[in-house]
C-alpha positions as CSV (number, residue, x, y, z in Angstrom):
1,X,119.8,127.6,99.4
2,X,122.2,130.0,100.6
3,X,124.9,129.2,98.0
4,X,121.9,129.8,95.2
5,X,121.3,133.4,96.5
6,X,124.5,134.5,96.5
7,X,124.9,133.2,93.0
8,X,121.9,134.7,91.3
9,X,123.2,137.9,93.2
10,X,126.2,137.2,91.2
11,X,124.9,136.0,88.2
12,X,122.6,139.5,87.8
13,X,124.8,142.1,89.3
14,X,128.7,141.2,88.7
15,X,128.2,139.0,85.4
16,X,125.0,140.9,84.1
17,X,123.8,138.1,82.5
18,X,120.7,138.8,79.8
19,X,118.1,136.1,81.2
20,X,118.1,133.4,84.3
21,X,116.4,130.0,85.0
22,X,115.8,128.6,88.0
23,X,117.3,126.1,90.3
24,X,116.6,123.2,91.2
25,X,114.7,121.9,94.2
26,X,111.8,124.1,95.7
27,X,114.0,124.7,98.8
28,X,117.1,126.3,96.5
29,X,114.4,128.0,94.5
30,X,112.8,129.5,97.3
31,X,116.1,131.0,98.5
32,X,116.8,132.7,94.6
33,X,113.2,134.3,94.5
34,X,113.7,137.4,96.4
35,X,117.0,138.1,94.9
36,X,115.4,138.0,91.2
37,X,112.2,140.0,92.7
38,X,114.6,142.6,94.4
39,X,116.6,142.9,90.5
40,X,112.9,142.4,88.7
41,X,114.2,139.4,86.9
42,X,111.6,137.1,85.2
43,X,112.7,133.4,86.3
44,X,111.3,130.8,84.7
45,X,111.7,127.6,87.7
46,X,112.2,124.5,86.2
47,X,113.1,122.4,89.0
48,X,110.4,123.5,91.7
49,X,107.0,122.7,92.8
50,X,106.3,124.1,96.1
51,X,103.0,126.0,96.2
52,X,104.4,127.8,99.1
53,X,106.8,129.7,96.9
54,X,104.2,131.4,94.9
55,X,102.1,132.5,97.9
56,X,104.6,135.0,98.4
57,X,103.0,137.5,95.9
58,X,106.4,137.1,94.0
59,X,105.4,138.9,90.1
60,X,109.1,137.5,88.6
61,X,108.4,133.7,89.5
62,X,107.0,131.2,87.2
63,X,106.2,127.3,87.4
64,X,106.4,124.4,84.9
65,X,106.2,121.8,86.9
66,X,102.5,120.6,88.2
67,X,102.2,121.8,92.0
68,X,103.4,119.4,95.0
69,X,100.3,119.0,96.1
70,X,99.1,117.5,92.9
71,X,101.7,114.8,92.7
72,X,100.1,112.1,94.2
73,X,97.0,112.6,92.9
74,X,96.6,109.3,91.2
75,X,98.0,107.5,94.3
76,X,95.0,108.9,96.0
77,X,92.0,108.1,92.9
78,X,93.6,104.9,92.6
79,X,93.0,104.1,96.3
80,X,90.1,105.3,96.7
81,X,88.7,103.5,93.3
82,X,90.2,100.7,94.7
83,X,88.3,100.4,98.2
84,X,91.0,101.3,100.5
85,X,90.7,103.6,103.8
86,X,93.6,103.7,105.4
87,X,96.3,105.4,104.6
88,X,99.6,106.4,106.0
89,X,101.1,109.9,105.0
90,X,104.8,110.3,105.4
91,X,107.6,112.9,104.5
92,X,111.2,114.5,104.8
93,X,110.7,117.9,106.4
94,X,111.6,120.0,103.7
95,X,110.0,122.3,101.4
96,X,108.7,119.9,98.7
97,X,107.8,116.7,100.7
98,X,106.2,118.8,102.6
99,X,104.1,120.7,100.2
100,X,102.7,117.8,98.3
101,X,101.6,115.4,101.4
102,X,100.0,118.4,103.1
103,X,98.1,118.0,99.4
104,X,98.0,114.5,99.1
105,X,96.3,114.6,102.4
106,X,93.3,116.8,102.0
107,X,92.5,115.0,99.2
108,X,92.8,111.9,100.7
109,X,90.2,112.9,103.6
110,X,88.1,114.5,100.6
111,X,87.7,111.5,99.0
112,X,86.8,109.6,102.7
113,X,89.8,107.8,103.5
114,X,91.1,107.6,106.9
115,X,94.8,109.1,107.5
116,X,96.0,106.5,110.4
117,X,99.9,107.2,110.1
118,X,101.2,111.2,109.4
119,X,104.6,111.3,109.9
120,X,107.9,113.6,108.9
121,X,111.6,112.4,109.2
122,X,114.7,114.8,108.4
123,X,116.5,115.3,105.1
124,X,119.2,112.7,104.9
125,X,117.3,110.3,107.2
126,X,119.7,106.7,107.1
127,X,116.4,104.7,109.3
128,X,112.6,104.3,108.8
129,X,112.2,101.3,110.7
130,X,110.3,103.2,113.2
131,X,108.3,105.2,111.3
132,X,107.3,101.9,109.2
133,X,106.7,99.5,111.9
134,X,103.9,102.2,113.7
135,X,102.6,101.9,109.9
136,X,102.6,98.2,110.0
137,X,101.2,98.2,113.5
138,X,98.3,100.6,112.2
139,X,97.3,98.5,109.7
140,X,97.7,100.9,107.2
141,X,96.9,99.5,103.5
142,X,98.3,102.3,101.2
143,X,101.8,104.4,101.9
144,X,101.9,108.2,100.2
145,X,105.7,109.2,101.0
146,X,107.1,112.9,100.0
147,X,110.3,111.6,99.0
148,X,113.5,112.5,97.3
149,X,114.8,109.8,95.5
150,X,117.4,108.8,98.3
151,X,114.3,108.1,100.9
152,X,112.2,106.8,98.6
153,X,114.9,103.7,98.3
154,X,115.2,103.2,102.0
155,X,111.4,103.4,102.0
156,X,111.1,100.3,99.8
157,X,114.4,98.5,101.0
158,X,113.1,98.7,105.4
159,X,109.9,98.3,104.1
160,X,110.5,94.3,102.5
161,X,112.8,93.7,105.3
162,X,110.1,94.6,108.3
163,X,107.8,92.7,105.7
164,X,105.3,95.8,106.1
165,X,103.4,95.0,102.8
166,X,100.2,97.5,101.5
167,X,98.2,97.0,98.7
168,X,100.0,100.3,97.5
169,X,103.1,102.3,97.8
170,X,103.6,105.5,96.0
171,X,106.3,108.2,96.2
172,X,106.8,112.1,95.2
173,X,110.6,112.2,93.6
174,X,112.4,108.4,93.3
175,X,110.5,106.3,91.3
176,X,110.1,108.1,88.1
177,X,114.6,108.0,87.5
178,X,115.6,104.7,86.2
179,X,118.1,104.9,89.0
180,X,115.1,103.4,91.0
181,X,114.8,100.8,89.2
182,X,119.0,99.3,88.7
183,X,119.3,100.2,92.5
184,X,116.1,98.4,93.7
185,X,116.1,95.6,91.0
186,X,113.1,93.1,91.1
187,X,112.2,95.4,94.5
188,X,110.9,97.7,92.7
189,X,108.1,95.9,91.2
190,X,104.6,97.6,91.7
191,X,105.9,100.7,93.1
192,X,104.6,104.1,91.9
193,X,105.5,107.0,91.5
194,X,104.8,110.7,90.1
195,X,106.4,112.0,87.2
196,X,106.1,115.3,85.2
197,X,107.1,113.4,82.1
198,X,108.3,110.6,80.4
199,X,110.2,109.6,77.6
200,X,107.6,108.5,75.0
201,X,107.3,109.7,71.8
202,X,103.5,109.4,71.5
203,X,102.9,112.0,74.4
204,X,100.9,114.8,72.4
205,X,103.6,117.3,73.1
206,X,105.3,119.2,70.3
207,X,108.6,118.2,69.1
208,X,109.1,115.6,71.7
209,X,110.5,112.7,69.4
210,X,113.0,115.0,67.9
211,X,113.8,116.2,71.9
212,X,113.9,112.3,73.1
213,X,116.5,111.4,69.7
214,X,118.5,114.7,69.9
215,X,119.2,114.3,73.8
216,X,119.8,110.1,73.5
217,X,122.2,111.1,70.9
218,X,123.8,113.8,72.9
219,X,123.8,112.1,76.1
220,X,123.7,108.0,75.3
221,X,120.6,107.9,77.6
222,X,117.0,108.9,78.1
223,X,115.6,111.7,79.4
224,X,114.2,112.0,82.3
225,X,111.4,114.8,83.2
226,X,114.1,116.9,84.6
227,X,115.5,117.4,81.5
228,X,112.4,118.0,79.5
229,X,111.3,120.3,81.7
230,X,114.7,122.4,81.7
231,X,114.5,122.4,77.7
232,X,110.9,123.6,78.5
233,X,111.9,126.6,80.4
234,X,114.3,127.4,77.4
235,X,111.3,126.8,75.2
236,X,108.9,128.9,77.2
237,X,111.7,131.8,77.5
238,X,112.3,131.7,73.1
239,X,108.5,131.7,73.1
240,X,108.3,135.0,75.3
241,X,110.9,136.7,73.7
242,X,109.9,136.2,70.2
243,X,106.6,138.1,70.8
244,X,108.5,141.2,72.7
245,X,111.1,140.7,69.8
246,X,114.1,143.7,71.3
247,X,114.8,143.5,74.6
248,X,117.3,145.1,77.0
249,X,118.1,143.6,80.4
250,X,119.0,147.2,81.6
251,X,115.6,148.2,80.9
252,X,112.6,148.1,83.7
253,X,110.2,148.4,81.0
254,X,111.5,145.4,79.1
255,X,111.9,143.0,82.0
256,X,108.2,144.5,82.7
257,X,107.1,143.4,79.2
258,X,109.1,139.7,79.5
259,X,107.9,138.9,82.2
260,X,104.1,140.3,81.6
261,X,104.5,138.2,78.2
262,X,105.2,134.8,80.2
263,X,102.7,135.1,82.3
264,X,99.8,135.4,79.8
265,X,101.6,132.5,77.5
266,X,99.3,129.3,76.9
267,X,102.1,127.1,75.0
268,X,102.1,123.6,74.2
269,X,105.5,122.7,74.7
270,X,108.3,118.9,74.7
271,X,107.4,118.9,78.3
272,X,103.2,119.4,77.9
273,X,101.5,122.7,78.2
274,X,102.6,126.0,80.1
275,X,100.0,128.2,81.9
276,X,100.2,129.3,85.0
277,X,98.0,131.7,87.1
278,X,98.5,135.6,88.0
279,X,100.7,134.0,90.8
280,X,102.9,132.4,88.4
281,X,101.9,129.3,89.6
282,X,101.7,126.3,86.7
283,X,97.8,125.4,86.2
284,X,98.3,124.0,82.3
285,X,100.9,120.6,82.8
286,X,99.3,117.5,83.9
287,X,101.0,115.3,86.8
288,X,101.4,111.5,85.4
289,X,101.3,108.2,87.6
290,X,103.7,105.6,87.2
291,X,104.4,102.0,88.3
292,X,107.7,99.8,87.9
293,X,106.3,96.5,86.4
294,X,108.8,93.8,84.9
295,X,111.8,96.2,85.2
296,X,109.9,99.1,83.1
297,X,108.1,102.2,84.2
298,X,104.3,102.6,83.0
299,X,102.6,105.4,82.7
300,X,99.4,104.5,84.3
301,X,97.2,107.5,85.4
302,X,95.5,109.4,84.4
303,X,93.8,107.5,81.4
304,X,94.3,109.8,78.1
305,X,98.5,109.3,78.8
306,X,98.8,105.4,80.0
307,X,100.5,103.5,78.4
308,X,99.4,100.2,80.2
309,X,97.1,98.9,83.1
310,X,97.9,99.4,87.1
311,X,98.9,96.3,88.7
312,X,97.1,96.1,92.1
313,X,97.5,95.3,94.7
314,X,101.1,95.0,95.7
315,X,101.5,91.4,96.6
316,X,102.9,90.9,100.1
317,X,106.6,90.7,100.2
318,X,106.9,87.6,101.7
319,X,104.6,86.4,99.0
320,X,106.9,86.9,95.9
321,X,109.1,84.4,93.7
């Protein structure tokens, strides 16, 4: 965080760059907001989702992704659909994972389902034997982690070796990287996880089969939503500027006019719709659910993007060929 703020200092005042994107992480992000508020630079954040951020009455600050708080939210239909009640919460104590479980929570007790384990852990953690056993010990049937994709392993790897076996696991950031899937291998069968995209080319989104060929050509892999949503902040930002058509960074009245003009845009874009609220928080891009099953990621909630059925529930460790 620190390092961003003294480069977007950098990047406006000694380089005098035109036009910035943000960071990413909603920690790192967090840090650069005030410095493009202070300049009145209109940053489009491509790689945050704290709600937290745009609290802040920031007017330079906009959102593709779909809030933290709204990642899990087909974890928590799914479960309750499903008859469960008792869930355990648990999160790294950042920003983020911090965000979207105090979400996934309240709409967890909405919906009537018991939280029996709420627990936090710091960044880098190396051990959640603890934390998983007093899961195991409260009989908790479903797990809702705010992960990065580092915890969100160890998660899944302590949680077959203590045997601690829900009906349903599901993470924030992890499982939606194929990275999840070579590291964990068969392990990561049945696991879900939120994504703000994925690399199918019957999505209804604009341009998105010419996105997923161009970038596998350019890169000799596919996309993952962290790239979509970066060409979608480029997208969003040619959109804007094509309807104030001169512009001139040195101008207040200009960035006034940008950054007015992004905040009333209601684009369909590669990485699904951009809208966001006078707060410049995203309210157009829908979250997606998805589960590992037979080495492949699934898009399974909500309905009008799956791409196959939920398997459910996650068979016991101990139970598996």
């Amino acid at each position: 965080p620190a390092t961003a703020a003294r480069l977007f200092e950098k990047l406006i005042t000694d380089d005098r760059v035109d036009f910035v994107l943000g960071p990413y992480s909603s920690a790192v992000t967090q840090a650069a907001a005030p410095v493009v508020e202070r300049h009145g630079f209109p940053m489009i954040t491509a790689g945050a989702s704290s709600e937290s951020i745009f609290a802040r009455g920031f007017k330079n600050v906009f959102m593709t992704y779909s809030p933290a708080g709204q990642y899990l939210d087909g974890a928590v239909d799914i479960a309750k659909k499903r008859g469960l009640k008792r869930i355990a919460a648990i999160n790294e104590n950042t920003l983020f994972p911090k965000d979207s479980i105090k979400g996934s929570v309240e709409k967890a007790k909405a919906a009537g389902l018991e939280i029996v384990v709420q627990e936090e852990y710091p960044k880098g953690v190396t051990d959640l034997s603890a934390i998983l056993t007093r899961i195991r010990e409260a009989k908790a049937e479903a797990i809702l982690a705010g992960s990065y994709f580092q915890d969100a392993v160890l998660l899944v790897k302590q949680a077959k070796e203590l045997n601690v076996s829900p009906k349903l696991i599901a993470v924030t950031v992890g499982a939606a990287l194929d990275s999840f899937g070579r590291d964990l291998g068969k392990d990561a069968e049945y696991i879900f996880g939120s994504s703000q995209w994925e690399p199918n080319p019957d999505l209804p989104y604009p341009g998105i089969k010419r996105f997923i060929e161009d970038y596998k050509r350019a890169f000799n892999r596919d996309p993952d939503y962290h790239s979509s949503s970066g060409y979608q902040a480029g997208e969003v930002l040619a959109t804007a500027l094509q309807k104030i058509e001169k512009y001139d960074r040195n101008s207040d009245k200009d960035r006034e006019r940008l950054r007015e003009t992004i905040r009333g845009l209601d684009v369909m874009t590669v990485n699904g719709r951009f809208k966001v609220d006078p707060t410049g928080l995203q309210i157009g891009h829908d979250i997606l659910l998805i589960q590992w099953q037979k080495g492949e990621k699934i898009v399974v909630w909500p309905d009008q993007y799956a791409t196959g059925k939920y398997v459910f529930p996650m068979p016991a460790w101990n139970a598996r060929t």
